[in-house]
Phi, psi and omega in degrees: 000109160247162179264149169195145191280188191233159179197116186230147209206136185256089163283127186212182182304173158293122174288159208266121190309311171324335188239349159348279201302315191296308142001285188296302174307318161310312202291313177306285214312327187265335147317292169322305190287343186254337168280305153020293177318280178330330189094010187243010172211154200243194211285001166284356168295077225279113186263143157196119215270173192231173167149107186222152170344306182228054173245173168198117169213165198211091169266139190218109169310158167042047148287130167272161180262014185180116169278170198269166163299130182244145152306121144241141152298130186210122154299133184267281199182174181314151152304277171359306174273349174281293190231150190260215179266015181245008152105337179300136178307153168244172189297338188308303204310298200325294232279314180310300205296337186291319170277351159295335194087008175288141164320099149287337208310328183226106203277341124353288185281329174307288212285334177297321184288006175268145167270126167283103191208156162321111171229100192054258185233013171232155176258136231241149166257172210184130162242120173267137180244170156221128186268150192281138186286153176292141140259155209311333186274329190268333194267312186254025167277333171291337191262336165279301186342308188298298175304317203274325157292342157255019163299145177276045176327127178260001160197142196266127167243183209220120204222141191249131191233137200287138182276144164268090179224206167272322189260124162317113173153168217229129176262128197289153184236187172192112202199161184318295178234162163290162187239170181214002165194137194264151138250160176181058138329105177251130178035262186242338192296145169272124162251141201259055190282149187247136173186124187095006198105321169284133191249141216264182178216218180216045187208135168218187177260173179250226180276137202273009159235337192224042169286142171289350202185132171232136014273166171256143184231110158302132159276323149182224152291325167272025174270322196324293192303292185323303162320290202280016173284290191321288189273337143292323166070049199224142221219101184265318169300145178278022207227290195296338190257319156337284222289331185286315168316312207260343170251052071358276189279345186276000186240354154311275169354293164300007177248346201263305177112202167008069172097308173323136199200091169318148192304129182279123179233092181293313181292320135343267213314316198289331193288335184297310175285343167293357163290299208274150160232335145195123201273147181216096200255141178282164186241122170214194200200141194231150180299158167261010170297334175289335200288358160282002191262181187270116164344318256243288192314294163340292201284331182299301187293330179284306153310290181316316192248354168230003178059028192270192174222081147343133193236132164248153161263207217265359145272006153105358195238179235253147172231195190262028151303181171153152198227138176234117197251109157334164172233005188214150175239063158300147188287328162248146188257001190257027170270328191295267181345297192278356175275308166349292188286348187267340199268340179301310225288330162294320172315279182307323180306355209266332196292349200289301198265348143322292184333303209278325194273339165321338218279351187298319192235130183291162189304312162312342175271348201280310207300344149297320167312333212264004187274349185268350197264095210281157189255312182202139189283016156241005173239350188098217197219155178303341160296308179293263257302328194275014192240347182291302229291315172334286177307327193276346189290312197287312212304317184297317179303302203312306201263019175235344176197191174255206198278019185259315187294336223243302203298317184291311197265295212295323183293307205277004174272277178344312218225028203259315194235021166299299186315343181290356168232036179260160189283334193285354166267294208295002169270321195222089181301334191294334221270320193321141184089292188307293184277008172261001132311314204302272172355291160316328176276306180324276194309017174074081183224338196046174208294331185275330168307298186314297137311344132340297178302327175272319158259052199277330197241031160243174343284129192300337198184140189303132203025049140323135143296155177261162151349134169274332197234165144306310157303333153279342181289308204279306158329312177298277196282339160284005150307303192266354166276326165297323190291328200288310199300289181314291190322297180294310206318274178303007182040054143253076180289154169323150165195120201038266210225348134354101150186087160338305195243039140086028177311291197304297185277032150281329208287327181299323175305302181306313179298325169291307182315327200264336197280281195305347189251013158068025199281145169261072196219129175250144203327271208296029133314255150315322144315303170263023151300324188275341185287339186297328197282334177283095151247045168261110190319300176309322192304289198326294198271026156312340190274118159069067215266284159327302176323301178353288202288329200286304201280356182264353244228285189326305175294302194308312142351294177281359180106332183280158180206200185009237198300332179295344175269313173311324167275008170281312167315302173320317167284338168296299197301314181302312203284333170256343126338310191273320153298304186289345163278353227237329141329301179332284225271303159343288174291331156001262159333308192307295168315259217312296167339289180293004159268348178272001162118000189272119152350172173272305186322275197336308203284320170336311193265343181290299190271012151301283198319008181023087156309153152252357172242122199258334180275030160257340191327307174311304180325307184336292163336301193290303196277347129345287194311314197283359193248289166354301175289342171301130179286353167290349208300298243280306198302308184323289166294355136289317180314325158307294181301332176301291178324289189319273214306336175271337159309293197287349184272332162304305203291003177272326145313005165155181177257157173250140187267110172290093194200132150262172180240110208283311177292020167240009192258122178257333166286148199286318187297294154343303197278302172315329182288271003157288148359277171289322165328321188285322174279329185288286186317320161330286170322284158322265174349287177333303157326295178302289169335326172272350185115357204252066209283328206282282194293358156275325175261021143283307167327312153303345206284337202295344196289326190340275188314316157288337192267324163289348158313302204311295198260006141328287189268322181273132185263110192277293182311022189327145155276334165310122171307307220273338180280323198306307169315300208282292207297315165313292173323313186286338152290343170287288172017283181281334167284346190257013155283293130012308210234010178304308222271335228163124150309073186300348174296318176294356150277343166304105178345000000 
């Protein structure tokens, strides 16, 4: 058996640039991993994927030309079912071995070669074989089989390819693109795998104007890339034709001066190299007279629609340069140059003439428009919908400032979703928010109003900036509280990797906005300020529907009817809306905590209490952690889950009141608890009240030692009621002392 590497290459049409890399990465990995399987490349074998416009490729070290042979063990049946009661095989056995390919011919000597062993509770036949390791021509056509059938295509299309036989005629394919030519190179040797119709070879093509030689003939596998560099005039790897595009452009720049640096864009780069096969970027320029329309607009038709690269200066702000990577390297460049410009130039004149004439109308005048514009066929139009979002807007300004903020959030509320009806968002939707600042400044509305408006819709994305102002803050969450609140309202919830109207990262937005800008705002507050705002009967009781109808169907039934059976529905269907969001925003919550590094446990017990000021959580969190460490933490939080749990099997029978009676506690163990309590829990409260939670559940840990006394010596369950009560008081006493900070039973083992 020798090893030698491999290389095998998919040649096609142009590939959809957006899904390349991912492509190219599927194809290696999954190639790679199936020789692997097989036994013919092993787990030191180094795959390095290929992915250029029209490629697909995969090199894999140590590849062998034969896997070694393996032993296998194969269960036959029972021994019982097997052999008869004189030990002779039976036909059932002959017929198993016989299809295995085992010798029957002396039905004896078969059975002496089987093993016998223990299977549960029968004893089991047993064959041992040795299966032949695969060859590398059988290993690897199952193994491009495999790759080509788990690309992650993001659409197949269908194609007729003339068959290579004796009898004329063409067989439908069905493949990303069409392909047009196989490699498949063990060192300098051809493996002769076939896909796609295609039989593989040792030749592909290069670049379709500037291969020095067509077809290019690989020599051998470790040639490929450099060969089709050389003679192809092709960058085949996608990591490597990257990395060239970007110090391409970084020295263009630096040839431009004063500053100049392209717009950092990842997804730009990666799709300009799923383009490119050799890149070659150009300096090109737009009059600067477009430099009156807002950057945004510009740099947007320049990316989206020409893939170009926007060059800012050393303030950041866009100038009329912009760079373009070529797919050909002519000696003179200024057809390349001068077609660039000529084809941007319509693009900017049409954002030119969007501005000016948006610019014709005030934002206020707009604000009719938006009744015409459906938002959701179970929500209404963008008008109602600009008239919820208004109210939840006042309600949050009141409890955050004075009327000039409530005055402020109410104008960038009004007028936050005028711009969805200017032509320049109806051209370019990314621009929404954005130009309805631009716009606002246009109408004298000043800068605070303006920004309210523009960031109204962050955060846009996980480390998005928030709001710049409060009045944007206040806008922003009441935007995104009407959506969650309408969304649940009608029960169109998230469902797995589903989620159409972006619940989750609104529900993740409130939550930053209320943590990181520090708002004295408690969850269910704001919450019902946005539920308040829904009297449309039908939104509420959309929610849970069925149930709905199953509990109106019961009153009717019982003799209640009409509106009293209806408002009942109604309320279940609100009550459960209202819960499954306020959950929502929890797990949220929850998540976003465990990716910042705090345990499951920590976040468990913090967030049983449904905090309502979500920007204390982290103290919590913090002082959880440092009451963990403490060596009272363990006995406490079981003693705590102890308590909780005798608390709650007493509470089915009525509630307990945390109250003692000091003349009813007759054990000295009680009496010491009861004590220590009196003297501590002050003290502790005091703590939590100023904010200082690490040293209120320290303060607490001193309890360890009454609390093991306690359930040492006391008897919870007296049979005297009044003894029994007093002692239930005095463990509520202590849970509700206990459980300011945190559920400390959920640290409990």
């Amino acid at each position: 058996m020798t090893t030698q590497n491999l290389l095998v290459e998919l040649f096609v049409e142009e590939l959809p640039p957006k899904a390349l890399q991912k492509l190219g990465d599927a194809f290696a990995t999954v190639l790679g991993d199936q020789l692997k399987t097989q036994g013919l490349a092993s787990a030191a074998s180094v795959v390095t994927p290929f992915a250029s416009p029209r490629r697909l490729a995969a090199h894999v070290t140590a590849v062998a030309d034969k896997a070694a042979d393996k032993a296998v063990q194969q269960k036959l049946m029972p021994v019982t079912v097997g052999l008869d009661k004189d030990g002779n095989a039976t036909p059932a056995l002959l017929k198993k071995l016989q299809a295995l390919g085992a010798d029957v011919s002396n039905p004896a000597a078969a059975v002496a070669a089987l093993k016998r062993a223990q299977d549960g509770k029968a004893e089991a036949l047993f064959y041992d074989s040795v299966v032949p390791g695969a060859t590398l021509q059988a290993g690897l056509q199952k193994a491009l089989d495999e790759a080509i059938a788990k690309l992650p295509i993001p659409k197949v299309m269908g194609y007729q390819l003339e068959t290579d036989c004796e009898l004329p005629g063409w067989t439908s394919v069905n493949f990303v693109r069409p392909a047009h030519g196989l490699v498949a190179l063990h060192g300098s040797t051809v493996v002769p795998v076939k896909a796609l119709g295609l039989t593989a070879g040792n030749s592909t093509q290069g670049h379709r104007f500037e291969a020095a030689v067509s077809p290019v003939v690989l020599k051998d596998a470790d040639s490929y890339a450099a060969t089709l560099q050389k003679d192809g005039a092709v960058i085949a790897s996608f990591a490597e034709r990257k990395a060239e595009i970007a110090r391409q452009l970084a020295a263009a720049a630096a040839k431009v001066g004063n500053g100049a640096r392209p717009i950092e864009d990842e997804a730009l780069l990666d799709e300009v190299t799923a383009l490119v096969e050799r890149p070659n970027v150009v300096i090109c320029q737009f009059e600067e007279q477009f430099l009156g329309v807002p950057q945004e607009c510009l740099i947007l038709t320049m990316k989206a629609n020409q893939k170009y690269f926007p060059l800012l200066d050393a303030a950041g702000k866009l100038t009329n340069k912009f760079l373009v990577v070529s797919n050909i390297s002519p000696e003179d460049t200024s057809f390349v140059t001068g077609g660039n410009e000529r084809v941007v130039r319509p693009r900017l004149a049409d954002a030119k003439f969007f501005f000016d004439q948006d610019r014709k109308k005030t934002l206020a005048s707009r604000v009719e428009g938006l009744g015409k514009v459906v938002y959701h066929n179970k929500l209404g139009t963008q008008g109602e919908r600009v008239e919820r979002v208004r109210a939840i807007a006042k309600a949050i300004a009141s409890q955050l400032g004075d009327a000039q903020l409530v005055a402020d959030a109410d104008q960038a509320a009004l007028l936050a979703k005028t711009d969805l009806v200017t032509d320049m968002v109806g051209e370019f939707p990314e621009l929404q928010g954005i130009m309805g600042g631009y716009y606002a400044l246009n109408d004298g509305l000043g800068e605070t109003v303006a920004n309210a408006i523009e960031d109204h819709y962050k955060p846009r994305f996980a480390g998005d900036a928030l709001p710049r102002n409060t009045a944007g803050v206040v806008v922003a969450l009441a935007d995104k509280l009407e959506t969650l609140v309408g969304m649940f309202g009608i029960g169109n919830l998230p469902t797995g990797d589903r989620d159409p109207f972006a619940l989750r990262r609104h529900a993740l937005g409130v939550i930053r906005m209320l943590v990181e800008k520090d708002l004295p705002l408690d969850l269910n507050v704001v919450l019902n300020s946005a539920w308040s705002v829904y009297e449309d009967e039908s939104i509420q009781i959309a929610w849970g529907k069925a149930q709905a109808e199953k509990d109106l169907k019961a009153l009717q039934e019982s003799g209640k009817g009409g509106s009293v059976a209806y408002g009942h529905t109604k309320r279940i269907a609100e009550e459960r809306a209202r819960a499954a969001l306020t959950d929502f925003i929890y797990d949220r919550l929850a998540g976003s905590l465990r990716e910042q590094g705090y345990s499951a446990q920590e976040v468990d017990a913090v967030l049983a209490l449904r905090p309502q000021r979500l920007a204390l959580v982290e103290k919590q969190l913090a002082a959880v952690r440092a009451f963990a460490a403490l060596p009272e933490s363990p006995a406490l939080a079981a003693a705590n889950k102890r308590v909780g749990n005798i608390l709650k099997k007493a509470e089915v029978e009525g509630p307990v009141d945390a109250h003692v009676n000091p003349q009813l506690l007759q054990e000295k163990a009680e009496q010491d608890l009861f004590a220590a309590l009196q003297r501590f829990v002050p003290e502790a409260n005091a703590q939590f009240e100023a904010g200082d939670y690490t040293a209120s559940l320290q303060t607490l840990a001193v309890l360890r030692a009454p609390v093991d006394a306690f359930f040492d010596d006391v008897m919870v369950n007296a049979e005297q009621l009044d003894v029994r009560m007093n002692r239930l008081g005095l463990l509520k006493m202590l849970h509700n002392a206990m459980n300011r900070v945190a559920d400390l039973s959920r640290l409990a083992a």
